[in-house]
N, C-alpha and C positions, 0 to 999 in steps of 0.2 A: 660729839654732836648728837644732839637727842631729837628725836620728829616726834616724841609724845608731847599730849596738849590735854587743855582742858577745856570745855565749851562753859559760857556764861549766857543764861537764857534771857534774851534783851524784853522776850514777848512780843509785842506787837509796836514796832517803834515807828513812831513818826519823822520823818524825815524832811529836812528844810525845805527840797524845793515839792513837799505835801504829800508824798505817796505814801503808803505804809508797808513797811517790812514785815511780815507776818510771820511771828515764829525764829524771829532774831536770832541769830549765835553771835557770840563774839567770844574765838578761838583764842587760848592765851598759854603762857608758858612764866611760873615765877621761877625765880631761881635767889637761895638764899630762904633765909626764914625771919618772918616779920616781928619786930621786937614786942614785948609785952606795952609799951604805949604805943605802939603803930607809930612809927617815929623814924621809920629805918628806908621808906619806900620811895624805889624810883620809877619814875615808868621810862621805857625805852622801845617805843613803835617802831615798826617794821617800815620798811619799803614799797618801791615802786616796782612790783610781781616778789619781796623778799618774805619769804616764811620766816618763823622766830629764832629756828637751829642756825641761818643764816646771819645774824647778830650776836651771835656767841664769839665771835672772835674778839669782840671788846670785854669780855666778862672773865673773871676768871680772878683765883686768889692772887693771881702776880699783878692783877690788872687795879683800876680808879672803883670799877664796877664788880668789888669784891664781895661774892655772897657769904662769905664769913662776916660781913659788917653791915651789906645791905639788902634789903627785899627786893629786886629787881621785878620787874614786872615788862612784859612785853608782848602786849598785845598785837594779835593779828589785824590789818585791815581788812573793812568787806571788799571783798574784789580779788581778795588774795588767794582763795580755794579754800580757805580752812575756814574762817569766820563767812558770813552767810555772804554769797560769790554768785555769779550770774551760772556755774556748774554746779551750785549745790541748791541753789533755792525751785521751790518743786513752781508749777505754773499757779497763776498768773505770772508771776514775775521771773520767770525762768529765763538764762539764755541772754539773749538781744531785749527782750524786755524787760530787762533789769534793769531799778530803778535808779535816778542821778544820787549820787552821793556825795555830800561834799566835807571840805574836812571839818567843817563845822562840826557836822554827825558824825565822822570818826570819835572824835576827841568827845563826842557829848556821852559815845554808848562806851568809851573808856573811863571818863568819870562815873560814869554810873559804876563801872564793875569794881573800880576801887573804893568809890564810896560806898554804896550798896551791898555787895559780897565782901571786902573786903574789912569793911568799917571805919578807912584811912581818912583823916579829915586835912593834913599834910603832908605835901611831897618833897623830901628833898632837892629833889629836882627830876626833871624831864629832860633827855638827851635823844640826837639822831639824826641819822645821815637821811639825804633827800628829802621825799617826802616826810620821812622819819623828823625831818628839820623843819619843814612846815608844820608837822605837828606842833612837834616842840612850843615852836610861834603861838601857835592857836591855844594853847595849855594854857599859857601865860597871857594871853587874851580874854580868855572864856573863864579861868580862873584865878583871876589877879593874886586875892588874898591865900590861896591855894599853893601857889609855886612857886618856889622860895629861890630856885636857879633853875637858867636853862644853858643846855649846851646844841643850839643847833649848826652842824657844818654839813658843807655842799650841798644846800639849801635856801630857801628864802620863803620870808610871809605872805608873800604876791609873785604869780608866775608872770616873766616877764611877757613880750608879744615875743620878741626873739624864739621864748622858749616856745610858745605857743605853735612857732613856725614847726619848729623839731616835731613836736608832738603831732601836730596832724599830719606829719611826713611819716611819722609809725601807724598813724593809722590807717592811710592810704594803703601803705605797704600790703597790710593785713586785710582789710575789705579789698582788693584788688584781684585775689586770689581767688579762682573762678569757684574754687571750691568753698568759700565763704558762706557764701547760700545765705548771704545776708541775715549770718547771724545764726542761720538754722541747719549747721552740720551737724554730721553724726560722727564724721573724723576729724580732728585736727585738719587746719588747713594750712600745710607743714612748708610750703611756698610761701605763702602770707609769712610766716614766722621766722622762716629764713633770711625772706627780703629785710622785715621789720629788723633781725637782727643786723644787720648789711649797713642798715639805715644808724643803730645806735650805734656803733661801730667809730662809724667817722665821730662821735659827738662824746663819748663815753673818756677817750683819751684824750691828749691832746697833739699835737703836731709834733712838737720836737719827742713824746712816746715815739710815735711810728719810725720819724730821722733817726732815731738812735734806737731803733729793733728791742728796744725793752722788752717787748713782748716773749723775748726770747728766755728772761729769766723767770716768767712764766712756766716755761718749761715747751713754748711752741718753737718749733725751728725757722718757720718762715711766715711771711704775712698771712698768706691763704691757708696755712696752719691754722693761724691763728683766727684768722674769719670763722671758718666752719669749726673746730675744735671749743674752743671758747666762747666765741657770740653766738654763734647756732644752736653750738648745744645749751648754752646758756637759756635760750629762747624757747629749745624743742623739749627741755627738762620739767616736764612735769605742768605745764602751763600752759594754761588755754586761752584761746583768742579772746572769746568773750570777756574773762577777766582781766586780761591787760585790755581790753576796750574800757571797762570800766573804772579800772584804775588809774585809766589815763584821763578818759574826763576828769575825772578827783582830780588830779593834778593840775590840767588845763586851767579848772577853775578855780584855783589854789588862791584866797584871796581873803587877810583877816580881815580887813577893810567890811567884808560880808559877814562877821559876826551882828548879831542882830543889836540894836543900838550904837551902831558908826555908819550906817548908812552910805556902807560903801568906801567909807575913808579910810585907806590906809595909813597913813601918816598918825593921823589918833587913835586909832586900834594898836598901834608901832607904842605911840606915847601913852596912852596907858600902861602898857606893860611896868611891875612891881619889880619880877623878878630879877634878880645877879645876875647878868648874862657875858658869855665869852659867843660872838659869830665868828665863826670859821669857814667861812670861803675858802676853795683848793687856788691855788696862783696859778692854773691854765684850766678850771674849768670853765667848758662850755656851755654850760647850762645855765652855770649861778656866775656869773663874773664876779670879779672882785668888785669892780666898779659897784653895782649893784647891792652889793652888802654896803660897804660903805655908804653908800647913800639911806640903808635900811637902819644901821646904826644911830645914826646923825638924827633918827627919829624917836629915839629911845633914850631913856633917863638914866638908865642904872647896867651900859651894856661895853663892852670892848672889841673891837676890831680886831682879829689877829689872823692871819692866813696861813693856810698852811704849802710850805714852802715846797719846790718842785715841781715837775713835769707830767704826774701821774693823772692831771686833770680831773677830770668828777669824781674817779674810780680811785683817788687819794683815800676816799673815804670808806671805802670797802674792806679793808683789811688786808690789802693784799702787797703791799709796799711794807714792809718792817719797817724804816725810819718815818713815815706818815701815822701808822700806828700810834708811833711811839710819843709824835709831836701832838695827837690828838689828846692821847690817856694822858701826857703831861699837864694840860690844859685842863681835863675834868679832874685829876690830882687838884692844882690849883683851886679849882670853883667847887669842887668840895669840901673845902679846908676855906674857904669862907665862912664868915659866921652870917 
């Protein structure tokens, strides 16, 4: 697991809903080496608070995402601490006044870095868990002729209200924490972060996880092990409020429908899409239901339903289940080996 990175200097980017980023990063990490026609390249987005080292568990010679065959690319989100984050960007925009981001702009200052620095004009495909999987969506929205497959799982192109619910219930958590200061601490507000993690807790897994102490081949011996051990430190590792405030709006407003020219419509944002697509929904998460892919599908031309089986709920998609894993790299095996 490597925490070395590389910065891509965006300059001064404008962003959808109008502010301007001043002095852009966009942190990144390739791995693999890109063939003499550029021809080899995948991109693979991070997560909701996940740095790049943290999606290495799909990568690897034994794995779909073999840098002996392909250029993998996996850029950082803003919001994430490495690409430009509400703790790294200097004032105005510092902090709490860090500006809305949505995944529009993600995915616009990722095309840029592969097209621009990189000189890539096709991708084999885009892949990724959560947000990582709205990405995905949005690649294949914003560049039809561009993306030739997508793999997003435990995911969706539009955040439901459901999910909306969860998400302001982590935000709550975290502004609630006297120590907060609205936004303007000088410490972590390690109550906020605890509670917040408290709160993804119930939602990360699913019910029959808990009935059946799964959590124990984790390596925790008992529930409240596993609350503070796992979700706290999860939370307290390295990650600051501000940022998960930020990357959670992203999320909130997770919506292709809002790419510019659909005017809001999901369903024709969904029907555009060109690219080969396999959605993988987890069969107990809480976040993306199954229901809700299937219906995401049904709007799509050239796309397959398939879930991934078990109890592990959202966190199916994490890497941290060996037979999920394995159901997942089968599946990008498959849609790689499409033509």
């Amino acid at each position: 697991m490597s925490r070395d990175y590389e910065i891509y200097e965006l300059n001064d980017f404008v962003l959808q809903q109008g502010a301007t980023l001043r002095a852009a990063k966009l942190a990144y990490r390739t791995y693999g080496t890109l063939n003499v026609d550029k021809s080899n390249a995948i991109v693979y987005p991070t997560w909701y608070s996940g740095r790049h080292w943290e999606n290495e568990w799909l990568i690897g010679e034994d794995k779909a995402l073999n840098p002996n065959e392909y250029f993998i690319i996996v850029p950082n989100m803003f919001g994430n601490g490495l690409s430009s984050s509400p703790s790294n960007t200097p004032a105005p925009y510092n902090g709490p006044h860090f500006p809305n981001i949505t995944v529009y702009d993600q995915v616009r200052a990722q095309h840029q870095l592969v097209t621009a620095h990189f000189g890539i004009s096709q991708l084999v495909a885009v892949v990724g868990w959560s947000m990582g999987a709205g990405q995905s969506f949005q690649w294949a929205v914003s560049y039809p002729d561009m993306v030739s497959r997508i793999l997003p799982f435990c995911g969706s192109a539009r955040t439901s209200e459901h999910n909306k619910v969860f998400l302001d219930s982590v935000k709550a958590a975290i502004e609630t924490d006297a120590a907060f200061l609205n936004g303007e601490y000088s410490t972590q507000p390690s109550k906020g972060l605890r509670a917040a993690a408290r709160v993804y807790a119930g939602w990360g897994f699913s019910q029959p996880f808990y009935w059946q102490q799964l959590y124990k081949q984790l390596g925790y011996a008992t529930l409240e092990d596993f609350l503070v051990g796992y979700w706290e430190g999860f939370f307290l590792d390295g990650r600051d409020a501000n940022n998960l405030l930020a990357m959670l709006w992203t999320w909130r407003n997770g919506n292709v429908g809002n790419t510019p020219g659909f005017n809001g419509d999901h369903e024709a944002a969904l029907a555009s899409i060109k690219a080969k697509a396999i959605v993988m929904p987890a069969e107990r998460d809480l976040y993306f239901p199954v229901d809700d892919e299937v219906y995401e599908v049904s709007c799509m031309n050239n796309a397959e339903f398939r879930a991934i089986p078990g109890v592990w709920g959202h966190f199916a998609g994490a890497g941290l289940h060996a037979p999920d894993t394995a159901f997942i790299n089968a599946a990008l095996v498959e849609l790689l080996a499409t033509p």
